[in-house]
C-alpha positions in Angstrom: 190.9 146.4 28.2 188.1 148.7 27.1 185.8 146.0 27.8 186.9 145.9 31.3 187.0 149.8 31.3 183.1 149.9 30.1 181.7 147.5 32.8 183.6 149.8 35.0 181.6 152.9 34.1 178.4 151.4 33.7 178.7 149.8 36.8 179.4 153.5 38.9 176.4 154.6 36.8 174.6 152.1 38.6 173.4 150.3 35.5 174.9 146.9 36.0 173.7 143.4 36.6 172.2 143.8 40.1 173.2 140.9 43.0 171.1 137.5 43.0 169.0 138.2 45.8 167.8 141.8 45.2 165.9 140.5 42.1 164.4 137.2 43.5 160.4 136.8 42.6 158.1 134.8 44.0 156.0 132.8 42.0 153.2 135.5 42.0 155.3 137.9 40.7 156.3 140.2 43.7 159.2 141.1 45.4 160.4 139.0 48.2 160.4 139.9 51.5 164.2 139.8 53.3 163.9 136.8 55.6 160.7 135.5 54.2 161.1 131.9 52.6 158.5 131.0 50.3 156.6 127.8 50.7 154.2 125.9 48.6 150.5 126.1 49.1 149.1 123.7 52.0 145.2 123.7 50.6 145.1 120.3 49.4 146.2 118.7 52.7 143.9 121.1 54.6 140.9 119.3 52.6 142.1 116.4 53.1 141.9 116.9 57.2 138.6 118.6 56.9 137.0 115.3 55.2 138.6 113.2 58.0 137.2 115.2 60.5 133.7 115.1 59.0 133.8 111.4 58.9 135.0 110.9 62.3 131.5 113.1 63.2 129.3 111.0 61.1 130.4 107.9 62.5 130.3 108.8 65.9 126.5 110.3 65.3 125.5 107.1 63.7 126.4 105.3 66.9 125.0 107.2 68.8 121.8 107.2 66.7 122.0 103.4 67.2 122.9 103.4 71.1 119.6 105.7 71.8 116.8 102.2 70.6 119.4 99.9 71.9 119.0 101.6 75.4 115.2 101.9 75.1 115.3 98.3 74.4 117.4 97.5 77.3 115.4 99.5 79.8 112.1 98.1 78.7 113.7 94.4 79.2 114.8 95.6 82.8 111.3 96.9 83.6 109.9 93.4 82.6 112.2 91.7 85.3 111.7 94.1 87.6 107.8 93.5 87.0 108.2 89.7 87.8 109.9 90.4 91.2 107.1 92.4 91.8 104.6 90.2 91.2 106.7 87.6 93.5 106.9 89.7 96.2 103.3 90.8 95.9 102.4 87.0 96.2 104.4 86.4 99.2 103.2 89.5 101.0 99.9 88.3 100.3 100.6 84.7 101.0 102.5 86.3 105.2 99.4 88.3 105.8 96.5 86.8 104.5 97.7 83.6 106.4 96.1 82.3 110.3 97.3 84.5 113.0 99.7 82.0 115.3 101.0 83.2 118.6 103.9 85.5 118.8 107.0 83.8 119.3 109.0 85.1 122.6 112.5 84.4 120.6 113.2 88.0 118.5 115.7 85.8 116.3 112.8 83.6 115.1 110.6 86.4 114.8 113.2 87.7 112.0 111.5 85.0 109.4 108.4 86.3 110.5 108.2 89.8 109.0 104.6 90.6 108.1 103.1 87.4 109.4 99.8 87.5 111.9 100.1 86.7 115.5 98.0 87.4 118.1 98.7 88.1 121.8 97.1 89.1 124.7 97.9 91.9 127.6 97.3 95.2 128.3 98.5 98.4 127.5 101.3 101.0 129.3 100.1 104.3 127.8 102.5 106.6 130.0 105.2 105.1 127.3 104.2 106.6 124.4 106.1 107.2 121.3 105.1 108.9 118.1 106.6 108.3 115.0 106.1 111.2 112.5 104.9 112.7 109.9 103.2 110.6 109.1 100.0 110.8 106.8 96.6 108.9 106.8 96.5 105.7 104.1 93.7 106.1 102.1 93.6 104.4 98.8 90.4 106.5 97.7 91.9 109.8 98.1 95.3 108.4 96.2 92.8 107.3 93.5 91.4 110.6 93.4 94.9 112.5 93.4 97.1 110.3 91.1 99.2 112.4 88.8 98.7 115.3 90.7 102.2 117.6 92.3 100.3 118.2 95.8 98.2 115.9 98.3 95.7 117.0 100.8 96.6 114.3 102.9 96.6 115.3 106.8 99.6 115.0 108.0 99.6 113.6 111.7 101.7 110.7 113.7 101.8 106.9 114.1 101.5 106.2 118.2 103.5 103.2 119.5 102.2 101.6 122.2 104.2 99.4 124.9 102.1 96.4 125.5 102.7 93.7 128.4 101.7 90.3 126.9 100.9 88.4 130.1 101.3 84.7 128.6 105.0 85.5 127.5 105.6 87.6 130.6 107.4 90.3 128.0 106.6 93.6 126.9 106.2 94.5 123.2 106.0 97.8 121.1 102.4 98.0 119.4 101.8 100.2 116.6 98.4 101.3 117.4 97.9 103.5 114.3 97.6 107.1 112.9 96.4 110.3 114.8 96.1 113.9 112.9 98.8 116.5 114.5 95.7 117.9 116.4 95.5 114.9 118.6 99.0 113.8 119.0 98.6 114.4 123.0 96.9 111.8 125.0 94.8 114.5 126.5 93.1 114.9 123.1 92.0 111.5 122.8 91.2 110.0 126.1 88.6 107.6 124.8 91.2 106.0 122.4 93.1 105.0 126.1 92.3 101.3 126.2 92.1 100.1 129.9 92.7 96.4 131.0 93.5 93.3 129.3 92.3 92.9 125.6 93.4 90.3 122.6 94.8 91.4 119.9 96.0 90.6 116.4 99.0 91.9 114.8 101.8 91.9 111.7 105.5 91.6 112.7 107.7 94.3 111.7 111.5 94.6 111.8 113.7 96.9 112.5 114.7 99.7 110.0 118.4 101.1 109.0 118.0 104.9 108.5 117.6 106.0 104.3 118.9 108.3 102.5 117.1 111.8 103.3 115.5 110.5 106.2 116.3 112.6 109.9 117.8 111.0 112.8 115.1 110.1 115.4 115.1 112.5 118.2 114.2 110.5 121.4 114.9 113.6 123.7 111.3 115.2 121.8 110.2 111.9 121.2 110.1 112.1 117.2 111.2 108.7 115.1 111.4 109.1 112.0 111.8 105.2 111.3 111.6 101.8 113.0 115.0 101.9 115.6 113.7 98.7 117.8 116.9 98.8 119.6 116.9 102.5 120.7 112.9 102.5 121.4 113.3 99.4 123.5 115.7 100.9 125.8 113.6 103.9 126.0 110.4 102.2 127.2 111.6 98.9 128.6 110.6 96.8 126.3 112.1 93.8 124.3 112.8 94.9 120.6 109.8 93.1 119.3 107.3 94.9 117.1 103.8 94.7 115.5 101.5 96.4 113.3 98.1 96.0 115.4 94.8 94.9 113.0 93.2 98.5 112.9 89.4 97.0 112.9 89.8 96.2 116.4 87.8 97.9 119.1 90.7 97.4 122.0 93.2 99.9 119.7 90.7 102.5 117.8 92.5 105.5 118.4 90.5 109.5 117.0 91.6 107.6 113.0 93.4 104.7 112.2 94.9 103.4 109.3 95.0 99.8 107.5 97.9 97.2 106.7 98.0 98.9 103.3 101.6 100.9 103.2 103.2 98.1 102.4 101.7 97.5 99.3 103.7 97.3 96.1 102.1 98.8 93.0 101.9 97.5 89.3 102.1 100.5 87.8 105.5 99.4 86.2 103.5 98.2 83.4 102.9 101.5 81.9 107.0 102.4 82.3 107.7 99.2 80.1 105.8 100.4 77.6 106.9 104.0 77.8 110.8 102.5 77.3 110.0 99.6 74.5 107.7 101.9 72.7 110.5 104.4 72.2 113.2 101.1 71.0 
């Protein structure tokens, strides 16, 4: 009983065995917090994810490292193809218009094998017909010579003038690309000498018709303005079938103010230097 009686009084002094939870540590020596759990330290996973992570990156930057030659490589092997099919189609452009001039077939669908080939005919012209196809700007290969690498050309900027012409041994009428006039002398009145009268011979290259490119305006036939090679839509305009032909600019009968050469059609070899820009960084 006086055991019983002295926890009694110590314990209204206050100076008893306080509850479980009003004396709980943490590890680190400090109170608890009331509704705070305590939970062991996380730093050794934490590493662990960091050195994953830092692999993952130097794996991915080594391929990549290795995709940059392996692309260089690649590109330079395209460019040699691509040099090839140049040179083939160099050879056969060369091989259409270096050939004997025959005489133009009447038939358009066998002229469609024909691109670029010679023929001659013989007519006259219908200069009240007209039809410009611009901008256009004068071929020169000395002036491009002069200005490679450069951002700006001085080249004049002016029109290509398409010419009906009445073949009179077919019995048809043809579009004649007669060649390049500065803006200045775009209107007949300009160039009235350059208005060849009567029947003349003349020597040509076939061209095709063209689909409109990327970029490129719709032709305007209201101001008379093409901007490419629509055979169909300039044939209805002037009348005439939907044949067309490059005239041989060193001919007398279709000197215009200036006129321009067979040479837009040209394919450069300047591809070399791009292969070895591309193998050279592989």
């Amino acid at each position: 009983m006086a055991a019983v009686a002295r926890w009694l009084v110590l314990r209204a002094a206050g100076l008893g065995r306080a509850p479980a939870r009003a004396v709980r540590r943490s590890v680190l020596g400090i109170a608890a917090r009331p509704g705070l759990a305590w939970r062991p330290s996380r730093s050794g996973s934490s590493s662990a994810e960091a050195t994953a992570t830092k692999t993952e990156d130097d794996s991915f930057l080594q391929w990549f490292l290795l995709l940059i030659p392996v692309t260089a490589f690649g590109l330079g092997t395209w460019q040699v193809q691509r040099r090839k099919w140049k040179l083939k189609l160099i050879a056969e452009l060369e091989s259409r218009v270096l050939a004997e001039p025959i005489p133009l077939p009447a038939d358009p669908v066998e002229l469609k094998n024909l691109e670029y080939r010679p023929v001659k005919v013989r007519g006259h012209f219908d200069h009240s017909k007209e039809l410009y196809m611009m901008p256009r700007t004068m071929v020169d290969p000395a002036r491009e010579a002069r200005e490679a690498g450069r951002l700006s050309s001085s080249a004049e900027s002016g029109a290509y003038v398409i010419t009906p012409f009445y073949c009179t041994d077919l019995g048809i009428t043809i579009l004649v690309n007669r060649g390049f006039v500065p803006r200045k002398k775009v209107s007949p009145d300009t160039r009235q000498k350059g208005q060849v009268e009567g029947e003349v011979d003349l020597v040509g290259t076939v061209r095709l018709t063209e689909s409109r490119k990327p970029f490129v305006p719709e032709n305007d036939p209201e101001r008379n303005h093409w901007h490419y090679r629509d055979l169909a839509a300039m044939a209805r305009l002037t009348g005439a079938e939907p044949i067309f032909i490059d005239a041989d600019f060193s001919m007398d009968s279709v000197q215009l103010h200036r006129t321009c050469g067979f040479r837009n059609s040209y394919v450069g070899l300047r591809v070399c230097d791009v292969i070895s820009c591309w193998e050279s960084c592989s």
